[in-house]
N, C-alpha and C positions, 0 to 999 in steps of 0.2 A: 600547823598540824592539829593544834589542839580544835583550831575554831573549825578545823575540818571536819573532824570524828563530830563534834557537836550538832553540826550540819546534816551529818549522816544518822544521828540518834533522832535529829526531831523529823527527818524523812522516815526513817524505820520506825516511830510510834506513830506519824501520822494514817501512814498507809499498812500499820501493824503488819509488817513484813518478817522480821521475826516471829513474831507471835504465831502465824501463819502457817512455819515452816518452810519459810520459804528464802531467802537471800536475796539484797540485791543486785549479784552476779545473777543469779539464776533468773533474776524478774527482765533483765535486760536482755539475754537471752529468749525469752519466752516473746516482750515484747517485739525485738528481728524478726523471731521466726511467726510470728503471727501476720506482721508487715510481708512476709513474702511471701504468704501462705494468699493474703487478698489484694494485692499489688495489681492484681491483672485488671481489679475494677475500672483504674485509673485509664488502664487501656482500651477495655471494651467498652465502656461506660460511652465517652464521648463519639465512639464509633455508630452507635445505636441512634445516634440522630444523623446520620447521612451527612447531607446538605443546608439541611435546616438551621441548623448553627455552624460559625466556626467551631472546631476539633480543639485549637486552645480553650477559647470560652468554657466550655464543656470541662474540659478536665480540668482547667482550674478553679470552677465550682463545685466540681467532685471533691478534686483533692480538697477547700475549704471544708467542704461539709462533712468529709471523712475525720479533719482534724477535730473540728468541734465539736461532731460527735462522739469520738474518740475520750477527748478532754473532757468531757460530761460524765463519760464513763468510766473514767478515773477519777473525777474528783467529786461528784455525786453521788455516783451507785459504789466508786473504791472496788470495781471492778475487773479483772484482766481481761475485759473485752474489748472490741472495737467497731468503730461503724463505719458508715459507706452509703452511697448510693444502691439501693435494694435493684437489682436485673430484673423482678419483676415486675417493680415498679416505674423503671425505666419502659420495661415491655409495653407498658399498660400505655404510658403519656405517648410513646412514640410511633408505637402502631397502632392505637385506639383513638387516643385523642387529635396527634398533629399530625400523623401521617396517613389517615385513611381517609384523607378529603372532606374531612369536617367544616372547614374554614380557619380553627379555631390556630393560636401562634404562640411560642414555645414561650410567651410571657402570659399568654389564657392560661398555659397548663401550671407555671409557677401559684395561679393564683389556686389552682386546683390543692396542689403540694399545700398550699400555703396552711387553707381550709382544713385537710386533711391531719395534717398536725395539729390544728386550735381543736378540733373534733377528737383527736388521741391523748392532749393534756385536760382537756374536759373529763374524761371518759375516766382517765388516771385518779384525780385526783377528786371525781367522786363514788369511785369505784363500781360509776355501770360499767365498766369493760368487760370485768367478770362476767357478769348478767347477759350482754350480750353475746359473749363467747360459749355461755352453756346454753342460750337459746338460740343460735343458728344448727341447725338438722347436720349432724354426724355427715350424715350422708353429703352434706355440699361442702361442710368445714373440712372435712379428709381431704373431698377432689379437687378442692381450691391450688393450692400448691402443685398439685401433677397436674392440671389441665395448663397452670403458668409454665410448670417445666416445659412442655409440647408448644407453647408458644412460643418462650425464650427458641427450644433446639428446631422450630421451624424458619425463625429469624437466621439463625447460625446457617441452615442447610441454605436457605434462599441468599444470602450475602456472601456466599463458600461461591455460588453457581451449580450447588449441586444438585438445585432443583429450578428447574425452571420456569418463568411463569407466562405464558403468553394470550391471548385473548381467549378465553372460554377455554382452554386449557393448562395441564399441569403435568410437570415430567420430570425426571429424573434426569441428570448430566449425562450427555455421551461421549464416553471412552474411545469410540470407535475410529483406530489410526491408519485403516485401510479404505475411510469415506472419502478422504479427502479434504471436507470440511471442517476439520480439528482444528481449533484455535488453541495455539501451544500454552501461552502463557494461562488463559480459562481451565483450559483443561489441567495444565499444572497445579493449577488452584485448588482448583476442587478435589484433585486428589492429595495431594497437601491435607489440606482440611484433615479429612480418614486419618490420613498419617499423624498429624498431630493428636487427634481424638484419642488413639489409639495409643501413642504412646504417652501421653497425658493417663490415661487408666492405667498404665503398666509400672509409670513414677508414685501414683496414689496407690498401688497396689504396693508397692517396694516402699510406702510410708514417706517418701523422700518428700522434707521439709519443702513447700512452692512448688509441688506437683505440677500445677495448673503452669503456674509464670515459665516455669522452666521448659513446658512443652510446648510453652507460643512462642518462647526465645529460639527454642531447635527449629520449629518451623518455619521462622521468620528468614534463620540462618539459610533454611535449604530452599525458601521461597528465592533469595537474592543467587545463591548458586545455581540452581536451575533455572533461573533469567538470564544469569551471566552466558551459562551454555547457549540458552537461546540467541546471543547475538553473536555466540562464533559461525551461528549461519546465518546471520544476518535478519533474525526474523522482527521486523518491522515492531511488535509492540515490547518487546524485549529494551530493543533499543533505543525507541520512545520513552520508556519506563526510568535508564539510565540518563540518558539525555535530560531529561526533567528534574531530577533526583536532587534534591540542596536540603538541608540541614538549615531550620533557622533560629533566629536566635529568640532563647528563650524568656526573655523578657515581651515577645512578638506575643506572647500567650496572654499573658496578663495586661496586654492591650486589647486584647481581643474580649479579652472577660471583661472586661470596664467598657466597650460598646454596644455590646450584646443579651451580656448577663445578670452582672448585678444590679441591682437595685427594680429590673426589668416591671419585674413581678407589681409595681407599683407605677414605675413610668409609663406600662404600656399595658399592662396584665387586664387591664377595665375597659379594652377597646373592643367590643366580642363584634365590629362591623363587617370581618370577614365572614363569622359565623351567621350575624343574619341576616347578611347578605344573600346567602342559599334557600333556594325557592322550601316553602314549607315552615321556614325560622323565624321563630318569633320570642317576645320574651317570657311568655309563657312556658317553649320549648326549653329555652335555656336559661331559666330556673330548674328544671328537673333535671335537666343535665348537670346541672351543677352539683344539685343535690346526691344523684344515684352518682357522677364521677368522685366526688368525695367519699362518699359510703364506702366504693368499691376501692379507692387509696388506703383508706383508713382500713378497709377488712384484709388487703393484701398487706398491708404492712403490721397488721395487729396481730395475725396468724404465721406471719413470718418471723417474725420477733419474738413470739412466744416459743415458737417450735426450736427454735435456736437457741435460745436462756435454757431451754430445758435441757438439748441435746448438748449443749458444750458446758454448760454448769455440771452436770451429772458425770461426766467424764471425771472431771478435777475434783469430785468431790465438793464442790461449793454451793450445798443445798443442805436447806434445812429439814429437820425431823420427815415431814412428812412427804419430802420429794422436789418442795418450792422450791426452785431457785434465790440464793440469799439476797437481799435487800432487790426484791422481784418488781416492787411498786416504784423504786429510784434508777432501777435499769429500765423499765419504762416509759419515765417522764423522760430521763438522758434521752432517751430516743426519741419522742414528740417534739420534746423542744430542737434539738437538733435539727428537727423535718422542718420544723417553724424557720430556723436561722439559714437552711440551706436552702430552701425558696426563696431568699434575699440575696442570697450567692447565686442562686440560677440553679442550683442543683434538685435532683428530682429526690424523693419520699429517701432517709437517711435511714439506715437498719441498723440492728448489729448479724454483724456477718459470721455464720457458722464458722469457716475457717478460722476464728479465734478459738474452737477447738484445741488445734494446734498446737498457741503459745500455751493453755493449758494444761495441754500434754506434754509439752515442754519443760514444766514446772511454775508457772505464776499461779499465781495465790491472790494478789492485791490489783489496785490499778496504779500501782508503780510500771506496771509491763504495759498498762496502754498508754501511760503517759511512755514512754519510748516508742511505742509505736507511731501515734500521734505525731513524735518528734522527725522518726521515718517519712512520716506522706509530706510534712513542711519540708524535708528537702528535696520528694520528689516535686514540689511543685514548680521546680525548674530545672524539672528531664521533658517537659511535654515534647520538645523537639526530637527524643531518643522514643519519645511512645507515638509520636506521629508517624515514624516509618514504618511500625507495624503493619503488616499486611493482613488484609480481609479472613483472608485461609488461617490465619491465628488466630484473631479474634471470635472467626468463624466457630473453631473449635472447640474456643472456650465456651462458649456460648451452649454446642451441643452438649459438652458435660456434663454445663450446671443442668441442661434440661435431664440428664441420665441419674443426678443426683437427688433432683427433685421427686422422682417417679416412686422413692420406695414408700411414700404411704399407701397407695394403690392399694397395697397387699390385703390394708385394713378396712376396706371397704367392703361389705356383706353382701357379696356377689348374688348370694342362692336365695335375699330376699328382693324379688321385683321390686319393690316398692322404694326401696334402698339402691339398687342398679341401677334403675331407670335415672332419677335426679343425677346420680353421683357420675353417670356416662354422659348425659346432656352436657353438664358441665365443663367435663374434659373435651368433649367434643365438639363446644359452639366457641371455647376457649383457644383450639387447632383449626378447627376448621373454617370457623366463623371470625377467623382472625381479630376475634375480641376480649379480653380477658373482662368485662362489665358484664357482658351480653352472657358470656357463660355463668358468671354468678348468679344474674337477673334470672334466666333460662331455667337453671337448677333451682331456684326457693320457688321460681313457681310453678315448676311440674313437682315439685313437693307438696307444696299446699297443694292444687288439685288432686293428688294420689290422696292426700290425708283424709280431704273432705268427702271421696268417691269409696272411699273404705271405712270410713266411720268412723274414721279418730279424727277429727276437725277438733279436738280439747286440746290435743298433741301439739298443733299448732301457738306458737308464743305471739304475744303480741307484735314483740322485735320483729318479730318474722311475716308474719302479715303487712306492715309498715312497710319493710325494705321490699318485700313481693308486688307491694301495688304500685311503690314509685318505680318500679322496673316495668311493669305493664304500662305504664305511663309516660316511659321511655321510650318501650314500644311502638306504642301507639299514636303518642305525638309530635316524635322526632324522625329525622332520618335515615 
């Protein structure tokens, strides 16, 4: 008993849990409810690459990279936060780099990850981060995150069916049960989705601890019931769907992550013969791709990370005097290096995830709660078989929220000044539209600088900013 409580005194002054006001009932608590608050990562995450990898692979590089950055952020920064594979940064590798017919293969993009991280502990630890964060233009820094939220929730609507895509057109799902043509289970899907979407808002609105998990768990429920009804009349992909259906074992995952994924980034990550392969590629080409793809990992994850430290530190109280976030420059590294070590796992750019909000609202104080949490994603690294059966229509959903949740900077961009519009709409818009999230940052700094130099503040212009503007013209112009 004695060597117990002593046990318990030198945890409570390491992670100054008392001191804090805080308990370690209360921290453990805090770390749960933060684990189920981003739980869903593990689900959506590996979903986000289709085909391209196996679905184990994938989630047990998540789940690693969520621990380690987690444990970084306990035992570095002594923070109650957690990290994860960043959705936008998944957005960016999978419909940017591997999935929009680049050539390039999900061990090119770890090396992307890899870069992206050595460029955020550089940046950290000589403190240009700062410097470049007050010199990229208001106007593109705001729209960065809402042009990725419309990316993320266009992935969600297109993988739901609820949009659909086909040669030089684009359309909306049809409901329509008097065509004839209604495919039951698609169309169950897709509306599914809404249903989940919707009640996913209605559990965040009602505060309820795992909003998000809890509303892919209901949908998933009613996905499998309204299949079931489908085979009492016998409809062909209903009972296909059942028919196929096994559970396997989960050790199956972690065979797959040891083919696939680890170490990838190094065994295979230097082979770019797909990429210049495609007419036009050269190594010219992909040097600046390399360069603008890192830029653009490193500015999505820099601006994600920050906005996050801010918003969930500021909740709990855990800032300093003038607003910083406490130990702001150790929750940052936690985070770079993290990205550094999840690219050896296969995982994509490692964040700290808002929804650590949560456990701070919760009550944590230290990173006693991430180290529980932490403890949380090592056991789920052998449910991947229970997150494999998820269906598309949840994930879907999840997907559309994050993009719902991303949108409120919007507000703060200076609509009534053109000059301000113009960039900060390019950007949301070549980000959706242009189904690029590079090409929308690229787009926006450099209809910035031309508005600046055509108005007569070209002084306005930072040098950062001219730099990353011409290798995006460069992207442009020399790639495909």
């Amino acid at each position: 008993m004695k060597e117990t409580k002593e046990k318990v005194g030198r945890l409570d002054a390491f992670f100054g849990i008392t001191k804090s006001g805080s308990s370690i009932k209360t921290e453990i608590i805090a770390g749960i409810t933060t684990f189920m608050a981003m739980v869903y990562a593990l689900l959506v995450v590996p979903k986000m690459y289709g085909d391209s990898v196996p679905f184990g692979a994938v989630y047990i590089a998540t789940a690693l990279g969520a621990i380690v950055g987690t444990m970084l952020m306990a035992l570095l920064a002594r923070m109650p936060l957690a990290q994860a594979s960043g959705l936008g940064a998944t957005a960016y590798v999978t419909g940017t780099l591997i999935g929009a017919g680049t050539g390039l293969t999900y061990a090119n993009a770890m090396i992307f990850i890899l870069l992206d991280g050595i460029i955020f502990i550089l940046l950290t630890a000589t403190g240009l981060r700062k410097k470049i964060l007050l010199a990229i233009p208001d106007e593109v820094k705001i729209s960065i995150p809402v042009g990725i939220g419309m990316f993320i929730a266009f992935i969600g609507f297109k993988n739901a069916g609820l949009v659909k895509l086909s040669e030089g057109s684009i359309g909306f799902a049809s409901f329509n049960v008097l065509s004839g043509n209604l495919n039951y289970l698609g169309a169950m899907s897709a509306a599914l989705t809404l249903v989940g979407v919707i009640a996913i808002a209605v559990l965040c609105a009602k505060k309820v601890n795992g909003g998000i998990l809890w509303g892919m768990l209901g949908t998933t429920a009613l996905y499998f019931v309204f299949a079931g009804l489908g085979c009492a009349w016998k409809d062909a992909d209903c009972l296909a769907l059942f028919k196929n259906f096994s559970v396997a074992n989960p050790f199956t995952a972690f065979g797959d992550w040891g083919k696939n994924s680890v170490g990838q980034v190094f065994a295979n990550g230097f082979d770019f013969s797909g990429y210049l392969a495609k007419e036009g590629n050269n190594g010219g080409t992909l040097a600046v791709l390399i360069l603008t793809s890192a830029l653009s990992l490193c500015m999505i994850d820099m601006f994600d990370t920050l906005g996050t430290l801010y918003g969930a530190c500021s909740k709990g109280g855990l800032v300093e005097e003038d607003g910083t976030p406490m130990r702001l420059n150790k929750c940052m590294l936690s985070d770079a290096v993290a990205t550094c070590a999840g690219s050896l796992f296969g995982a994509t750019t490692v964040t700290t995830y808002v929804e650590a909000s949560s456990g701070v609202a919760a009550g944590g104080r230290t990173g006693f709660a991430a180290i529980v949490t932490a403890l949380c994603f090592l056991v789920a690294t052998f449910l991947s078989p229970v997150a494999q059966i998820i269906p598309d229509c949840a994930t879907a959903a999840a997907l559309i929220w994050v993009g719902v949740l991303m949108m409120s900077s919007v507000k703060n961009i200076d609509w009534a000044q053109p000059a301000n519009a113009l960039p900060a709409f390019l950007t949301i818009a070549v980000m959706a539209f242009g189904f690029s999230i590079s090409f929308g940052i690229g787009i926006g700094l450099i209809s910035c600088v031309i508005i600046k130099i055509c108005t007569g503040k070209i002084k306005q212009i930072s040098v950062v900013t001219w730099v990353i503007a011409v290798l995006f013209l460069a992207l442009f112009l020399l790639t495909n």
